[in-house]
C-alpha positions in Angstrom: 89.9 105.9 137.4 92.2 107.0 134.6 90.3 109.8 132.6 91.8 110.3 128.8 92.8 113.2 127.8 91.3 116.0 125.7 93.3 115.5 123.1 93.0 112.0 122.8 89.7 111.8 123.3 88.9 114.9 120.4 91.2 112.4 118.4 88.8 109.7 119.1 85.8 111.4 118.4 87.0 112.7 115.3 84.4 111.7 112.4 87.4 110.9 110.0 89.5 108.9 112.8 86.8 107.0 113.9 85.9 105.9 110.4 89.0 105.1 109.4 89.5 103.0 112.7 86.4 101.2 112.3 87.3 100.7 108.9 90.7 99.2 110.1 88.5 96.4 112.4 86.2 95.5 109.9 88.7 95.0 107.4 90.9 93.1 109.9 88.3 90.2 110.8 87.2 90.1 107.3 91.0 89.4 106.4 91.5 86.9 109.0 88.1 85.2 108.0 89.3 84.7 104.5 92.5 83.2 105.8 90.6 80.8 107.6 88.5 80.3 104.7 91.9 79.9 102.3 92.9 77.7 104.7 90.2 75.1 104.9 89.7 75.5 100.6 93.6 74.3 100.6 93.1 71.5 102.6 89.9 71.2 101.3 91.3 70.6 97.6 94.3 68.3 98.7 91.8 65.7 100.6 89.8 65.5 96.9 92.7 64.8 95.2 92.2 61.0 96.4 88.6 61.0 94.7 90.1 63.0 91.2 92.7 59.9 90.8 89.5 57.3 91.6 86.9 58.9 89.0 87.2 57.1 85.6 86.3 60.2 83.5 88.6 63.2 83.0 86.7 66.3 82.5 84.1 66.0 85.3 86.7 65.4 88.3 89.1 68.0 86.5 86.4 70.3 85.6 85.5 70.5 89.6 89.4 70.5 90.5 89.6 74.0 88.0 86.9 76.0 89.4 88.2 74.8 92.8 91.4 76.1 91.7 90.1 79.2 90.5 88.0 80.1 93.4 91.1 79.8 96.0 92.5 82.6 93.2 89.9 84.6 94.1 89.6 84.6 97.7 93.7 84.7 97.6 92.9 88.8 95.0 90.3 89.3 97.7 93.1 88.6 100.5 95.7 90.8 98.9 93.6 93.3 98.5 92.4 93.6 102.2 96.5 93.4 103.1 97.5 96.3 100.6 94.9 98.7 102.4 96.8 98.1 105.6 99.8 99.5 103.8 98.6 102.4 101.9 95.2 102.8 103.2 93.1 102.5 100.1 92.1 99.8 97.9 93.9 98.8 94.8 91.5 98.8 92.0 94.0 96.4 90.3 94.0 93.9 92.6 89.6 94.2 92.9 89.8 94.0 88.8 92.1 91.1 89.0 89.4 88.7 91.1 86.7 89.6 89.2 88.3 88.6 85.9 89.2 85.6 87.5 85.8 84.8 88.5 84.6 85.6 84.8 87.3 83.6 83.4 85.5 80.7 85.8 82.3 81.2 84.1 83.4 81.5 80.7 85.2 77.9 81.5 82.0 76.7 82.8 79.7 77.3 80.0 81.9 76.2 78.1 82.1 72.6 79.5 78.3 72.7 79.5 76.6 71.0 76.6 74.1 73.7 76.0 74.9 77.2 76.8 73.4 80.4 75.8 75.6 82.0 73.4 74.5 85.7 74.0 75.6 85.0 77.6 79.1 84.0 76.3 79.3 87.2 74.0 78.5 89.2 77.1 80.5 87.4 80.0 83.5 88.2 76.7 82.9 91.8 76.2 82.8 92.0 80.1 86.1 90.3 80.2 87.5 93.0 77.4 86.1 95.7 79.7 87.6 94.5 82.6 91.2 94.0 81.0 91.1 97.5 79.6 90.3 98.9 83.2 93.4 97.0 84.7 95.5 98.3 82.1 94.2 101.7 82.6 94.5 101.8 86.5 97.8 100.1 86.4 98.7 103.3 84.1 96.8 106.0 86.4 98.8 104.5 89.9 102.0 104.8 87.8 101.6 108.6 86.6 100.4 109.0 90.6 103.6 107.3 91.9 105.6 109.5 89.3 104.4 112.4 90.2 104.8 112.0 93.9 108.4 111.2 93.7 108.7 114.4 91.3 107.0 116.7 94.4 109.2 114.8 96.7 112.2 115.5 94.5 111.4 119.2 94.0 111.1 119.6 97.7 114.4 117.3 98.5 116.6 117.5 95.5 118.9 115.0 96.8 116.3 112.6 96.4 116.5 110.6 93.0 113.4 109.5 90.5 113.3 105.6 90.3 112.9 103.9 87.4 110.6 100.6 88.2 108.6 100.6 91.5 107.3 96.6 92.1 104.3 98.7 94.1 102.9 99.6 90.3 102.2 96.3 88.8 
């Protein structure tokens, strides 16, 4: 019987490790579900394309093929967002902000196509939306100063190192 070692094991039962750990599992069947899921939505969307050329209206078979649309957008946000925490071991707020201004986006197309909808519901789903978009913009802004400022530390403690101008991470 192999027995681990102290140190190991004092890694192990680390409150901190072991979170993050479990954290990592979770995280990693929840991401693999949602590929499964994206996966059967895909296919899912292509075999309905036969009934969206049959229907004789346009905006009920479209109207369906939108939301459809949409939805995959979300669960693809809600995807990305698992994967980036696997890189830098948090979760982008962006990427969080970005689904759920997709899924109001999906509402506000909704009531819309209804015949009757509750204009105070509209109004509110719309500030929501201007909410949202302001907190994207303002996160976006916040993980750039933090990216800055990292590579100025970095910089002060290596001088050779050199500040970059546009990092595709910020966006």
């Amino acid at each position: 019987m192999i027995m681990p070692s102290k140190k190991k094991m004092a890694k192990f039962l680390d409150t901190y490790q072991f979170f993050n750990f479990s954290i990592g599992i979770i995280f990693r069947i929840i991401l693999v579900f949602l590929v499964i899921v994206l996966c059967a939505a895909t296919y899912n969307l292509f075999a309905s394309l036969g009934t969206l050329l049959q229907t004789k209206t346009i905006t009920g078979a479209y109207k369906d093929l939108i939301s459809d649309i949409f939805t995959l957008y979300i669960l693809i946000e809600l995807a990305r967002t698992l994967a980036e925490y696997f890189h830098s071991q948090r979760l982008r707020l962006s990427f969080i902000v970005d689904a759920v201004i997709v899924f109001i986006l999906r509402d506000i197309m909704m009531l819309l196509y209804m015949e009757d909808y509750d204009i105070q519901l509209l109004y509110l789903l719309t500030a929501m939306l201007l909410a949202l978009g302001a907190l994207r913009t303002v996160s976006v802004v916040v993980f750039r100063q933090e990216v800055l400022m990292m590579e100025k530390i970095d910089a002060f403690k290596d001088p050779k190192k050199e500040l970059s101008t546009d990092n595709p991470r910020s966006r």
